[in-house]
Legacy VTK file of the C-alpha trace (Angstrom):
# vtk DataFile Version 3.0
C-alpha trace
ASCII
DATASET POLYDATA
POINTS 378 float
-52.001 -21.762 -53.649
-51.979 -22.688 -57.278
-53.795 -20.380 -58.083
-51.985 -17.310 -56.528
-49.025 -18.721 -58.149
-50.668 -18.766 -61.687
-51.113 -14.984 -60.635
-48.268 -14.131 -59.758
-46.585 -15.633 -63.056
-49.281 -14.398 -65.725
-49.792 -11.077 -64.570
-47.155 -9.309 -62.704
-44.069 -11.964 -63.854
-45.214 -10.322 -67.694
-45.230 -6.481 -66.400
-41.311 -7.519 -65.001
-40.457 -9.071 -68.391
-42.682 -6.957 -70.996
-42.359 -3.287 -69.525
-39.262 -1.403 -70.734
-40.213 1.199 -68.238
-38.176 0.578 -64.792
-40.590 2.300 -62.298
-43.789 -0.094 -63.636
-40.983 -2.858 -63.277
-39.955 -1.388 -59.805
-43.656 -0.900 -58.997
-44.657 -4.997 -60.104
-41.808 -6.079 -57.892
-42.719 -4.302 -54.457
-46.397 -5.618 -55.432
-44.793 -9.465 -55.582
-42.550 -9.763 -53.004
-45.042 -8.101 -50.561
-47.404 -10.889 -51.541
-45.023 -12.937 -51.287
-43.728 -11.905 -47.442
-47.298 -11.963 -46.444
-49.083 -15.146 -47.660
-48.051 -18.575 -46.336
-46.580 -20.369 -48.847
-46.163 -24.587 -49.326
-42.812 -25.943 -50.451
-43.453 -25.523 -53.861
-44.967 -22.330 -53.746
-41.876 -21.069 -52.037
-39.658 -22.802 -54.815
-41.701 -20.844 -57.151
-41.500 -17.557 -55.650
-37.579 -17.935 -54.982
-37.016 -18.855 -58.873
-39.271 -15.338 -59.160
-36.424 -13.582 -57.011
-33.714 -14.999 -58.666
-35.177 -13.028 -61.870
-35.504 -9.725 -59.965
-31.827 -9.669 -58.867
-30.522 -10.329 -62.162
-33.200 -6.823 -63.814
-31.025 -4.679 -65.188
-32.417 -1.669 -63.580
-31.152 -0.999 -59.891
-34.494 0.584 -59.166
-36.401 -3.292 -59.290
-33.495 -5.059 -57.222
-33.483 -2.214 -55.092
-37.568 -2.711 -54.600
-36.448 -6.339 -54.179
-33.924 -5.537 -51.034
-36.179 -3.663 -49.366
-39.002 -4.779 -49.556
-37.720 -8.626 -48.401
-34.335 -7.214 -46.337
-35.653 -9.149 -43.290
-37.262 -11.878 -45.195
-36.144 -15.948 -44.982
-37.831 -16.265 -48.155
-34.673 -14.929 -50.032
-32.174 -17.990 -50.667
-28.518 -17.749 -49.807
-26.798 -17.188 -53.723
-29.881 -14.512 -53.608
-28.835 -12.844 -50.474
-25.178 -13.184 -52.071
-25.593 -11.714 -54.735
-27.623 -8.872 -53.602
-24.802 -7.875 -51.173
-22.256 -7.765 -54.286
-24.764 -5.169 -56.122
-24.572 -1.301 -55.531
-24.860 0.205 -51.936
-28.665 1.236 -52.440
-29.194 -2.992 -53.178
-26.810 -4.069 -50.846
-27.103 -2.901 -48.024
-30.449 -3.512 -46.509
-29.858 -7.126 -47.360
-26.675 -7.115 -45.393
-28.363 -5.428 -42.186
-31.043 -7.448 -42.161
-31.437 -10.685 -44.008
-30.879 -13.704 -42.092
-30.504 -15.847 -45.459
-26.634 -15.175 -44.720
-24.304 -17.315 -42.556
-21.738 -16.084 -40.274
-18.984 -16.840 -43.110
-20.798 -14.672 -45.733
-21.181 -11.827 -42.989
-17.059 -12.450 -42.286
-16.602 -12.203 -46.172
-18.249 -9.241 -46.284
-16.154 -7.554 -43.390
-13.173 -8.280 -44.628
-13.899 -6.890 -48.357
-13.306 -3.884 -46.614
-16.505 -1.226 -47.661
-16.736 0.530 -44.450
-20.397 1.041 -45.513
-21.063 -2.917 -45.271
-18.728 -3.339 -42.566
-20.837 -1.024 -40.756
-24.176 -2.767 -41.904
-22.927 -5.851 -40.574
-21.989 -4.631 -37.140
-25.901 -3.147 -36.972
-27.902 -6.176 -37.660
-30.349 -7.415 -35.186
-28.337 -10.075 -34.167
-24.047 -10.232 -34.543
-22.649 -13.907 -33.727
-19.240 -14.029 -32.288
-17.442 -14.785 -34.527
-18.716 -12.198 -37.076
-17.756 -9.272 -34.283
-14.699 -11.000 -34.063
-14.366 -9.809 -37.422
-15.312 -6.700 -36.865
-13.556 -6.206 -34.050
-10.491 -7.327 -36.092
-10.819 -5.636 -39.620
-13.620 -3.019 -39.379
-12.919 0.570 -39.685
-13.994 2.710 -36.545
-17.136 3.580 -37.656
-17.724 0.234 -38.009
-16.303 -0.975 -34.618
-18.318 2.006 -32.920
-21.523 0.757 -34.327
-20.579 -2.886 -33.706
-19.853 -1.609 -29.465
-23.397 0.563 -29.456
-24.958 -3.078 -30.616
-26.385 -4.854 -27.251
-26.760 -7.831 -29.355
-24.489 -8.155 -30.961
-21.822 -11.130 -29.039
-18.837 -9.622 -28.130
-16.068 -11.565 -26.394
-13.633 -10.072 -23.787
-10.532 -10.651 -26.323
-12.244 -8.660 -28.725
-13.716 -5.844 -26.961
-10.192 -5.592 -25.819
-9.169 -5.886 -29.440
-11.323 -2.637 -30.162
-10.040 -0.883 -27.153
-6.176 -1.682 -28.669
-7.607 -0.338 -31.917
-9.583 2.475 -31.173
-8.816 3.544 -28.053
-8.140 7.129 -28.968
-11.520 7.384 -30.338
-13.648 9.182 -27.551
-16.865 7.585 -29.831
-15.428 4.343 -29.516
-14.673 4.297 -25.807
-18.081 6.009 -25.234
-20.113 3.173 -27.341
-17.968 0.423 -25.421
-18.386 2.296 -21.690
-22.150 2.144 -22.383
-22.391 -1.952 -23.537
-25.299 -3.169 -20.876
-22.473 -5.979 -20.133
-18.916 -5.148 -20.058
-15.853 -7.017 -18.551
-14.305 -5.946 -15.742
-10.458 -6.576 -17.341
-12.025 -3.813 -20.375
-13.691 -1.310 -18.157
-10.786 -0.973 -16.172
-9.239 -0.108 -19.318
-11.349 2.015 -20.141
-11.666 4.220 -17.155
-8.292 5.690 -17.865
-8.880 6.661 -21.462
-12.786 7.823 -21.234
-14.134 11.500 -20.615
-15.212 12.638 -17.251
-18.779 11.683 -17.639
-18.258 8.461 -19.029
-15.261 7.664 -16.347
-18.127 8.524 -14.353
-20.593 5.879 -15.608
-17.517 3.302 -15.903
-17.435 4.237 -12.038
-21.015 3.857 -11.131
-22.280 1.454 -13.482
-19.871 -1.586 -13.970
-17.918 -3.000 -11.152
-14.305 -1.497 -10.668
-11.959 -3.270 -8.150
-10.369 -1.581 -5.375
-6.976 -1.757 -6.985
-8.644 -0.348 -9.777
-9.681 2.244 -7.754
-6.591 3.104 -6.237
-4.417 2.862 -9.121
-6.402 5.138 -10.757
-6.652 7.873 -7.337
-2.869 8.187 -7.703
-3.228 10.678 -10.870
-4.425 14.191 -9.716
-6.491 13.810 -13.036
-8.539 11.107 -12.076
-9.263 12.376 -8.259
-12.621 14.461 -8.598
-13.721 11.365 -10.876
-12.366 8.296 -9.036
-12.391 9.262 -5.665
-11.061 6.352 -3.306
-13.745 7.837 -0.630
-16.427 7.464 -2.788
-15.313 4.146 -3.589
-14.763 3.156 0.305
-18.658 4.258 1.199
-19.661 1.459 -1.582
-17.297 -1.284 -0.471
-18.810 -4.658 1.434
-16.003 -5.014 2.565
-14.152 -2.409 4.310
-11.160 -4.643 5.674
-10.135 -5.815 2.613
-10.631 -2.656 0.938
-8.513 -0.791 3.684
-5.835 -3.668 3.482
-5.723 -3.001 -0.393
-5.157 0.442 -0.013
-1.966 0.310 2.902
-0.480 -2.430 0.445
-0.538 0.081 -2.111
0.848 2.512 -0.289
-2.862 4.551 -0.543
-3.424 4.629 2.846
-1.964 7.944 4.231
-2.861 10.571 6.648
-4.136 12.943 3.885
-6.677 9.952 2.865
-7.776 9.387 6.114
-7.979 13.319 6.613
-10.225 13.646 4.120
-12.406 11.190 4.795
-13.074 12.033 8.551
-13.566 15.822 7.487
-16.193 13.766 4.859
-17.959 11.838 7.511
-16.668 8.658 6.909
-15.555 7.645 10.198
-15.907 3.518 9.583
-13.079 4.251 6.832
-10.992 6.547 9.459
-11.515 3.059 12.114
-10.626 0.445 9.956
-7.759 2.724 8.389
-6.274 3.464 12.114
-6.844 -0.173 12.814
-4.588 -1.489 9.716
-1.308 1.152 9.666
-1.577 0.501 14.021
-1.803 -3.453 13.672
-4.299 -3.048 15.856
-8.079 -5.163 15.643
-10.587 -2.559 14.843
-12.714 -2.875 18.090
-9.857 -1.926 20.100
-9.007 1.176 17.687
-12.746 1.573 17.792
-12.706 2.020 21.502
-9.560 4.492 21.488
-11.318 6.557 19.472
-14.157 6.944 20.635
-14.240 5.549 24.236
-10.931 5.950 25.574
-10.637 9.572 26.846
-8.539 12.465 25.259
-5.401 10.533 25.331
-6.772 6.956 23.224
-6.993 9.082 20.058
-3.696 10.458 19.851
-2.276 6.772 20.991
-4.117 4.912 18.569
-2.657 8.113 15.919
0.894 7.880 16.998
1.148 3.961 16.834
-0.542 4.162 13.616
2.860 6.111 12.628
0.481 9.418 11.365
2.544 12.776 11.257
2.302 14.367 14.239
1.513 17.934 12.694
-1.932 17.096 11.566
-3.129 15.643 15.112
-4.686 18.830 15.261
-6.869 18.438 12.379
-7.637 15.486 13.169
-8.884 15.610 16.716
-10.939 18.574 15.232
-12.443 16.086 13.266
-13.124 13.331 15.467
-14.638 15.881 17.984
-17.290 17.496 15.281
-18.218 14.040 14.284
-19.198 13.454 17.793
-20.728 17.167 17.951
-22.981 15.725 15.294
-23.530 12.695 16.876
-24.759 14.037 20.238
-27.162 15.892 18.262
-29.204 13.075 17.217
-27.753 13.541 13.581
-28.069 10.077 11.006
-24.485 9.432 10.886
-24.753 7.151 7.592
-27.035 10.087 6.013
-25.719 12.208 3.338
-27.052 15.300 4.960
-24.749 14.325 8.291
-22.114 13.712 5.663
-22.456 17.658 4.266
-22.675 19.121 7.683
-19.711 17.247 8.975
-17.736 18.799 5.628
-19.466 21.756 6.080
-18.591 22.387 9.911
-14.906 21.001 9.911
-13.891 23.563 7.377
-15.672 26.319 9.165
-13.327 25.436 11.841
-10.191 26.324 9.837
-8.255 22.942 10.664
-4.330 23.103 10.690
-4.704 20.660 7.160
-2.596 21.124 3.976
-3.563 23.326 1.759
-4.399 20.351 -1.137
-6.160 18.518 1.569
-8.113 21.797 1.972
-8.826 22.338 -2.003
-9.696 18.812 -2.176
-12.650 19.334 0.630
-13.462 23.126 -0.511
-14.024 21.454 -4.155
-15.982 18.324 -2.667
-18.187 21.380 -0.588
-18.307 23.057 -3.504
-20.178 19.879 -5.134
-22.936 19.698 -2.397
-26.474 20.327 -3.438
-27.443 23.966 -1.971
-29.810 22.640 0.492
-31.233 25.818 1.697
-31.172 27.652 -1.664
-34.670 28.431 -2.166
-33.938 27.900 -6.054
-32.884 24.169 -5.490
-36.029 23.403 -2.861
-38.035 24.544 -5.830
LINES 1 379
378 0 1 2 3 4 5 6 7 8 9 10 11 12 13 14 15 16 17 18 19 20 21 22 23 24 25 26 27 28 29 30 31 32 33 34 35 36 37 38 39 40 41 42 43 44 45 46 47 48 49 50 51 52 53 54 55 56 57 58 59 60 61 62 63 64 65 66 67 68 69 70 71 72 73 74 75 76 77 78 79 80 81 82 83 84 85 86 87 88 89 90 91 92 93 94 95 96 97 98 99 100 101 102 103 104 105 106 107 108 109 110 111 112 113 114 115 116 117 118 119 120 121 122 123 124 125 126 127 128 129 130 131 132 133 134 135 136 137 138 139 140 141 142 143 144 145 146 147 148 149 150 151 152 153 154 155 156 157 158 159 160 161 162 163 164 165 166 167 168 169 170 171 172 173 174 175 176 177 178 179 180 181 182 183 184 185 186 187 188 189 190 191 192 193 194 195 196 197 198 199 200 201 202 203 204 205 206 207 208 209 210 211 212 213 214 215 216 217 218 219 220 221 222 223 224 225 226 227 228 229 230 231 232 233 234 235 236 237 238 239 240 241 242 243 244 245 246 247 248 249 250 251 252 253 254 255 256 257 258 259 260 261 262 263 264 265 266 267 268 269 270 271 272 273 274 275 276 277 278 279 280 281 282 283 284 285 286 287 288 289 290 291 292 293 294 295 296 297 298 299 300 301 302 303 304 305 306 307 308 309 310 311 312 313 314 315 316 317 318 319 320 321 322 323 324 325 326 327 328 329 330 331 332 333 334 335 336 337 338 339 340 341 342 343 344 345 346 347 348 349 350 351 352 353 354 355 356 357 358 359 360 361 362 363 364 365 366 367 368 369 370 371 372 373 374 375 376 377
């Protein structure tokens, strides 16, 4: 390696001192520190090269330090006070250093965030990797742009207080809450946050993706905004446990006779059981077998203990009887296509059901894929 060395220093270390013009200089110092990057170099070798470095970032031209930067951004050959200094030059210098170069430590990155250029507060919440502590920084300090690069970054080491942090900052930002609903990992405590202040679609994904609690759910089912997003019937088809998810709902006061409505003109008759079963007090095998098994009179008994208005009864016994229309007909009660022709069929009935019952299923029909349209089976 001697010999490279004695290269390096009587060749292109004289084109960096002797040539007053800055693109040879610029042009010497991409052609060292590329040698440099790609040869292995001994301890000495590499104290050699860095003393070479510390002579590029002090050139006077920005063009050779700026060669410098980005040529090594990602390099551990750069030393710390290097790397340091570098990130106090001009944004063309700086900034690839601070993206990439691991020469810094988490206190330099923090130092850096807190200076306040949303430029390098930015290139610090993009690098490869972001410790905790520096996106606790971020999270802190950063301007949005900053924070919204810092939540698009799946590794960068976010922890729950400071995801909430940038939700308490920049929750008005529909960027922000975007980059955070869209984190590969997210806490439940800050997606249930988020679900009330994201768009539809991303609501959506909040819905679909991450894990929302019942209560979450049904909180959230109580604001006519939030009902063709977070549907509680939609949520009920996905629950384990339908029990507890029922007994959630009646201690919330969810569990009425237009939710139950709705989901028996949807097809979801385990919901309708259990539901029954919990405002009646009954065990759901026995509201199971009024129902279904008990003649015409066990439905409206198991209805009228379950304290239901009697003025739907109607609607519902028109449900219960399609459902078992479909049934007899060999139909796959847990398919989705039973679930459209149960919707489908009750409404072509024109049930006694109030009219925002009957908006809510004409919209959820409305939804359905147009099975037969010749377009769609294309």
């Amino acid at each position: 390696m001697t010999a490279y060395r004695a290269r390096l220093t009587e060749i292109d270390i004289r084109r960096l001192i002797q040539s007053s013009d800055e693109d040879e200089r610029a042009a010497a110092a991409h052609k060292l520190c590329r040698n440099m990057e790609r040869i292995d170099l001994d301890d000495e070798d590499r104290a050699a090269a860095q003393k070479i470095l510390r002579l590029l970032a002090n050139d006077a031209a920005e063009l050779v330090r700026r060669a410098m930067a980005v040529t090594l951004k990602a390099s551990d050959l750069i030393p710390n006070d290097v790397a340091r200094k570098l990130a106090a030059d001009v944004d063309s210098v700086a900034l690839p250093i601070i993206n990439f170069s691991p020469a810094f430590t988490d206190e330099d990155l923090i130092e850096i965030v807190k200076a306040g250029s949303a430029v390098r507060q930015t290139a610090v919440a993009a690098r490869p990797n972001v410790g905790r502590d520096v996106a606790e920084a971020v999270a802190d300090v950063a301007c949005e742009q900053a924070v919204r690069t810092l939540a698009s970054n799946d590794n960068a080491d976010i922890s729950e207080a400071s995801l909430g942090r940038c939700v308490d900052r920049f929750g008005q930002s529909g960027e922000v809450v975007a980059a955070l609903a869209y984190r590969q990992v997210l806490p439940l405590s800050v997606s249930e946050r988020l679900i009330e202040l994201a768009s539809a679609a991303v609501r959506e994904h909040l819905v679909t993706r991450h894990a929302v609690a019942p209560e979450t759910a049904i909180r959230l089912a109580s604001f006519a905004r939030e009902r063709a997003t977070v549907d509680l019937i939609d949520q009920a088809s996905a629950q384990a446990d339908i029990p507890a998810f029922v007994a959630n709902l009646n201690a919330r006061k969810a569990l009425t006779a237009s939710l139950l409505l709705r989901a028996l003109a949807r097809g979801q008759m385990a919901l309708v059981e259990h539901g029954l079963a919990e405002l009646a007090g009954t065990p759901h095998q026995r509201a199971w077998l009024m129902i279904h098994d008990a003649g015409p009179l066990g439905l409206r008994a198991i209805y009228d203990r379950a304290g239901l208005p009697p003025r739907l009864f109607q609607a519902f016994r028109a449900g219960v009887d399609t459902w078992r229309a479909l049934q007899a007909e060999g139909a796959d009660t847990a398919s989705e296509q039973f679930r459209e022709q149960m919707l489908e069929r009750f409404l072509t009935q024109r049930p006694h059901a109030p009219r925002e019952d009957l908006a809510y299923l004409m919209e959820r029909l409305d939804r359905l894929p147009a099975a037969n349209d010749p377009a769609v089976a294309a």
